[in-house]
C-alpha positions as CSV (number, residue, x, y, z in Angstrom):
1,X,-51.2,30.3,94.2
2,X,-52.8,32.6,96.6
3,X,-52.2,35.4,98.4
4,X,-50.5,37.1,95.5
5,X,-47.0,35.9,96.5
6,X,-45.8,36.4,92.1
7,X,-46.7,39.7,92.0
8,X,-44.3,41.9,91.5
9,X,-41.2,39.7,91.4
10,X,-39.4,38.7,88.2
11,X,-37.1,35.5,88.0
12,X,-33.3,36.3,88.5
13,X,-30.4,35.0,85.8
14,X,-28.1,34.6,88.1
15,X,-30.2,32.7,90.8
16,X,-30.9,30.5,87.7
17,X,-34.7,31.1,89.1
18,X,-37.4,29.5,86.6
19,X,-40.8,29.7,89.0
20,X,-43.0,26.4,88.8
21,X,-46.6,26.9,88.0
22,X,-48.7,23.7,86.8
23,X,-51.1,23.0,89.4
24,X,-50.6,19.0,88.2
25,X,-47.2,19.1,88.4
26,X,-47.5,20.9,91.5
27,X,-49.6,18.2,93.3
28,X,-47.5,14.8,91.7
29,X,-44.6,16.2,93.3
30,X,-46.0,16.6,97.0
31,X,-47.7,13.5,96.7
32,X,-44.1,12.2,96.3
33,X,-42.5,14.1,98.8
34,X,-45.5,12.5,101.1
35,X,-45.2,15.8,103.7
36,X,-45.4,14.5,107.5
37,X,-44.6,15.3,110.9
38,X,-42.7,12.4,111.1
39,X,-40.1,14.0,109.4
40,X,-38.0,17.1,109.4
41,X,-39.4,18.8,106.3
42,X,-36.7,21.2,104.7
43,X,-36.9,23.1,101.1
44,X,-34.4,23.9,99.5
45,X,-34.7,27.4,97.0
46,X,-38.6,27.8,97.8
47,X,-38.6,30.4,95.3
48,X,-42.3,31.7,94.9
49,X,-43.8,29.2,97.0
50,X,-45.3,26.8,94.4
51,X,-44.1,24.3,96.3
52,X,-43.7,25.6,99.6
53,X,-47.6,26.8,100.3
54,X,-49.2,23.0,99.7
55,X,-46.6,21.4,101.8
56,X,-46.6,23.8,104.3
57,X,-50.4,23.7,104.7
58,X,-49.9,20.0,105.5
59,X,-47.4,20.0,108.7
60,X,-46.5,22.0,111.6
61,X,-42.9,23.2,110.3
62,X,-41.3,23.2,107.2
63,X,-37.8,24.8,107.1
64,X,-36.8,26.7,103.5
65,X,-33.2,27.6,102.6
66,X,-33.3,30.5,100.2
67,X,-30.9,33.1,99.0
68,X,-33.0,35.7,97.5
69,X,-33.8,38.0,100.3
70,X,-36.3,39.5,98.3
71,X,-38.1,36.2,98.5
72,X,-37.2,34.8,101.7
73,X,-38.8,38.6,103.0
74,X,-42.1,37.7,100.9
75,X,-42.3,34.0,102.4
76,X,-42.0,35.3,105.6
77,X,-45.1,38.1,105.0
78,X,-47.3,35.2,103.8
79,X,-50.6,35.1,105.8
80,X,-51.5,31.7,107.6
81,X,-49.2,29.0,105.8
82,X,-46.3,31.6,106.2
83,X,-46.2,30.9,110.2
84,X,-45.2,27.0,109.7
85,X,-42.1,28.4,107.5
86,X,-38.5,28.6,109.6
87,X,-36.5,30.7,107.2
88,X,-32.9,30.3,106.9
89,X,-31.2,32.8,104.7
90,X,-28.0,31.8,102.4
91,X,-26.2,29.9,99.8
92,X,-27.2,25.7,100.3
93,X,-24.3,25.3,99.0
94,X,-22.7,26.1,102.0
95,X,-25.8,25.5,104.9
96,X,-24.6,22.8,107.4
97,X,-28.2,20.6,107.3
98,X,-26.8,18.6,109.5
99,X,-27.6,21.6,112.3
100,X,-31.2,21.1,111.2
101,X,-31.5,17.3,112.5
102,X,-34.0,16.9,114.9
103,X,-33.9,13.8,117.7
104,X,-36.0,10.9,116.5
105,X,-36.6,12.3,112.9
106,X,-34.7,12.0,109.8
107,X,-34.7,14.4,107.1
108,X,-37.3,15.0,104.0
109,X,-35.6,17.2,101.6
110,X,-36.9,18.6,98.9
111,X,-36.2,21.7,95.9
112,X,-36.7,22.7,92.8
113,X,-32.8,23.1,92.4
114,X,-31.4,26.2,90.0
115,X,-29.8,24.0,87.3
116,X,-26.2,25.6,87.8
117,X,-25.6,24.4,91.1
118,X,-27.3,21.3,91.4
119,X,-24.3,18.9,90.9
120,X,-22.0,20.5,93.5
121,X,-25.0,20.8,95.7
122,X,-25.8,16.9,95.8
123,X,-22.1,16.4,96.4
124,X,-22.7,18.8,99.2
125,X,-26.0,17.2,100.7
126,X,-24.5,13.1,100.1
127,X,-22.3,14.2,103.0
128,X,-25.0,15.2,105.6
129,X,-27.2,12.0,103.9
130,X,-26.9,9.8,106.9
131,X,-29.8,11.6,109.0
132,X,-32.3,11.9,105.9
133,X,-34.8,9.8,104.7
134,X,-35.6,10.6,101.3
135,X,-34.7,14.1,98.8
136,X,-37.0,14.8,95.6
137,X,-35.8,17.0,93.3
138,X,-36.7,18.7,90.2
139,X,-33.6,19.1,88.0
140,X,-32.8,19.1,84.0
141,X,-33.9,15.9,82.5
142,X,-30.1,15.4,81.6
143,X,-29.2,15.4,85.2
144,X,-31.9,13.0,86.4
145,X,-30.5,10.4,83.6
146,X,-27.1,10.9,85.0
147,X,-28.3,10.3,88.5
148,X,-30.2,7.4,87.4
149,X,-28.0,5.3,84.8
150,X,-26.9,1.7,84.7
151,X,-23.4,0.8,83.9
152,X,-22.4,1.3,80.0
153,X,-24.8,3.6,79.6
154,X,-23.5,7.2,77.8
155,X,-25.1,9.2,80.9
156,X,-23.4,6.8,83.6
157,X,-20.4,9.0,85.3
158,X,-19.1,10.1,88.5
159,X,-22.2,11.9,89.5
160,X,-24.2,8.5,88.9
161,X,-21.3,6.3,91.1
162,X,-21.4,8.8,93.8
163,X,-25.3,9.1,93.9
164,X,-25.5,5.2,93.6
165,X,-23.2,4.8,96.5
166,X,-25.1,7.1,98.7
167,X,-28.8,6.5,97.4
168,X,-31.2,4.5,96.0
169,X,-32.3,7.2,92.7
170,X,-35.4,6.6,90.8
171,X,-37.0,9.4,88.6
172,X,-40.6,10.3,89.6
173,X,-42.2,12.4,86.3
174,X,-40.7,14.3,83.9
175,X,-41.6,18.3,83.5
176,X,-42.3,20.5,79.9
177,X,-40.5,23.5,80.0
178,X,-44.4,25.1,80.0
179,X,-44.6,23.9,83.5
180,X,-42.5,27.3,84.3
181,X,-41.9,31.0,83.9
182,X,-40.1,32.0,82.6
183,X,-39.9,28.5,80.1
184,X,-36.3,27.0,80.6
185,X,-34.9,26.0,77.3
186,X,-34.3,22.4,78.3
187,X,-36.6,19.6,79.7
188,X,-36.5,19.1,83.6
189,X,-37.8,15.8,85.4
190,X,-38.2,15.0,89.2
191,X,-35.8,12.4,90.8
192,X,-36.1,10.2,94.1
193,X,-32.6,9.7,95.8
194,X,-33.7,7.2,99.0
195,X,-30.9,7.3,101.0
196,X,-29.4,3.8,102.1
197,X,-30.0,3.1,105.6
198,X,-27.1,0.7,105.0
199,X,-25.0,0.8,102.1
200,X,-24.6,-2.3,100.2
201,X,-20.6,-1.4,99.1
202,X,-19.5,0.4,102.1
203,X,-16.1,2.7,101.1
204,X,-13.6,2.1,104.2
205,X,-12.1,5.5,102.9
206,X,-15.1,8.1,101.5
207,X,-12.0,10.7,100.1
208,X,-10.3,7.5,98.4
209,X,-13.5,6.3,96.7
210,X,-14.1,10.1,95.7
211,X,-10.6,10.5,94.3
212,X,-10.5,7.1,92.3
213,X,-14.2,8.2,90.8
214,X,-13.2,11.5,89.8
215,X,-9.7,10.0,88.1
216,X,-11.3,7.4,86.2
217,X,-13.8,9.8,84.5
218,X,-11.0,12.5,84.1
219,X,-11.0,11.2,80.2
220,X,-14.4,9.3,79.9
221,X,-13.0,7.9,76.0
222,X,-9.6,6.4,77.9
223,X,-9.5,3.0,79.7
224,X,-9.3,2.5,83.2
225,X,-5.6,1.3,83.1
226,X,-4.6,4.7,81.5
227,X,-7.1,7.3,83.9
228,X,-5.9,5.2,86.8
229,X,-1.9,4.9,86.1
230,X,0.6,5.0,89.2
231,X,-2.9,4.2,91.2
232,X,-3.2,0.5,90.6
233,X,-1.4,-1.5,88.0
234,X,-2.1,-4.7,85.8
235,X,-1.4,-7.3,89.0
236,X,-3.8,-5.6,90.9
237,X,-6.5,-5.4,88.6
238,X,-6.2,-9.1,88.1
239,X,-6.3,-9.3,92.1
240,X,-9.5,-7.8,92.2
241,X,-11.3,-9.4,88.6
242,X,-11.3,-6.2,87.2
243,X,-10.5,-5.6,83.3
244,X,-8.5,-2.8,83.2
245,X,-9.3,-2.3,79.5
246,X,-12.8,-1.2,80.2
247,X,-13.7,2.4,80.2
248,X,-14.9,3.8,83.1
249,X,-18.7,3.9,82.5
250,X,-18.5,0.1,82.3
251,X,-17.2,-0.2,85.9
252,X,-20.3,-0.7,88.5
253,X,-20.3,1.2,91.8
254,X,-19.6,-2.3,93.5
255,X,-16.4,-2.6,91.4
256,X,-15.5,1.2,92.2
257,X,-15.7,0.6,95.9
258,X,-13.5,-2.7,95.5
259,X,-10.9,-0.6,94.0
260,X,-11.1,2.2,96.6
261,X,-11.2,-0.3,99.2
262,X,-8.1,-2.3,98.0
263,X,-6.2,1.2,97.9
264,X,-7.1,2.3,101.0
265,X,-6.0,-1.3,102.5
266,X,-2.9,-1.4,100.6
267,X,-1.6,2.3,101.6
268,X,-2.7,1.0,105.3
269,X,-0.5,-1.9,104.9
């Protein structure tokens, strides 16, 4: 890194901040992210600017969201590639990125994400995901298996059928814990989430399809028929070919939508 952006500042517990530094790493990642003009560029937590600087250098505007003022102030100091940075100050977890949509451009989005809030925060970004083209982002390993899993699998759960629904997820590379400093104690890995132009199960209901994910994983060891009583009973299942029996990471994001769908319809009716 140049221009002496680490010195001084030491990574924050409570911002969860562990600061990339392997120049490898570094460059796999932005070859992923594939930084254009095309695209409204936006990072989320730059943090020191590992990977902030080499994208920046490569377009016109790259828009960070950070919370640390300390570091937004230092990004904003930061000779030449600091002047194609437009800051935005606060939480992500409550940004509307929707208000950074540009006319003719959808979104790359991209962050090395503090490990406590990334769940809540892709719940938060699947809802502004029509206008973006592709998010990369590095996360625990553990995460990136959830977001990635196939039905039956132990990691499959209602992070994976809301991901799936929204986004095509692929991982990308996985990342030692040397890769940072300070070292995190677990393993992180970069993910892919390509979001569908045109979803292949569309929900008629988004809130129904989110309630009747987040019920059937309430108890991941009980069956469907059990997390899912007074929702839809034994006639219904039949109805739709679905074994209630089944536990809830055996139920594909096709199947989930059919249920949510068939609720919505029947409370309609």
């Amino acid at each position: 890194m140049s221009n002496n952006i680490h010195m001084g500042h030491r990574a924050r517990k409570r911002f969860g901040q562990n600061f990339l530094h392997d120049m490898n790493v570094i460059d796999h990642i932005v070859a992923a992210i594939s930084p254009d003009n095309d695209h409204t560029m936006v990072e989320i937590g730059p943090g020191l600017g590992a990977l902030t600087q080499p994208v920046a250098e490569q377009v016109e505007t790259l828009n960070v969201v950070e919370l640390d003022r300390d570091l937004a102030e230092r990004l904003r100091n930061q000779p030449r590639w600091g002047q194609h940075l437009v800051i935005h100050e606060g939480d992500a977890l409550k940004f509307d990125f929707g208000q950074l949509a540009e006319p003719g451009k959808r979104m790359k989005v991209f962050g090395n994400l503090p490990y406590n809030i990334s769940t809540p925060l892709m719940f938060h970004l699947f809802e502004t995901v029509d206008n973006m083209e592709s998010m990369h982002f590095m996360l625990q390993k553990e995460v990136v298996q959830r977001l990635c899993a196939g039905p039956g699998h132990k990691n499959y759960g209602r992070l994976t059928v809301m991901a799936q629904y929204y986004c095509k997820t692929m991982p990308v590379l996985e990342v030692p814990p040397g890769s940072f400093t300070p070292p995190p104690k677990v393993d992180s890995a970069v993910v892919r989430l390509m979001p569908h132009k045109q979803k292949p199960y569309p929900a008629d209901n988004i809130r129904t399809l989110e309630k009747l994910v987040a019920s059937s994983f309430s108890m991941r060891r009980k069956t469907l028929r059990n997390n899912l009583k007074g929702q839809l009973n034994d006639e219904e299942f039949a109805q739709m070919g679905i074994d209630p029996t089944l536990r809830p990471e055996r139920i594909s994001v096709e199947q989930y939508v059919t249920m949510a769908n068939f609720i919505s319809r029947r409370n309609a009716a």
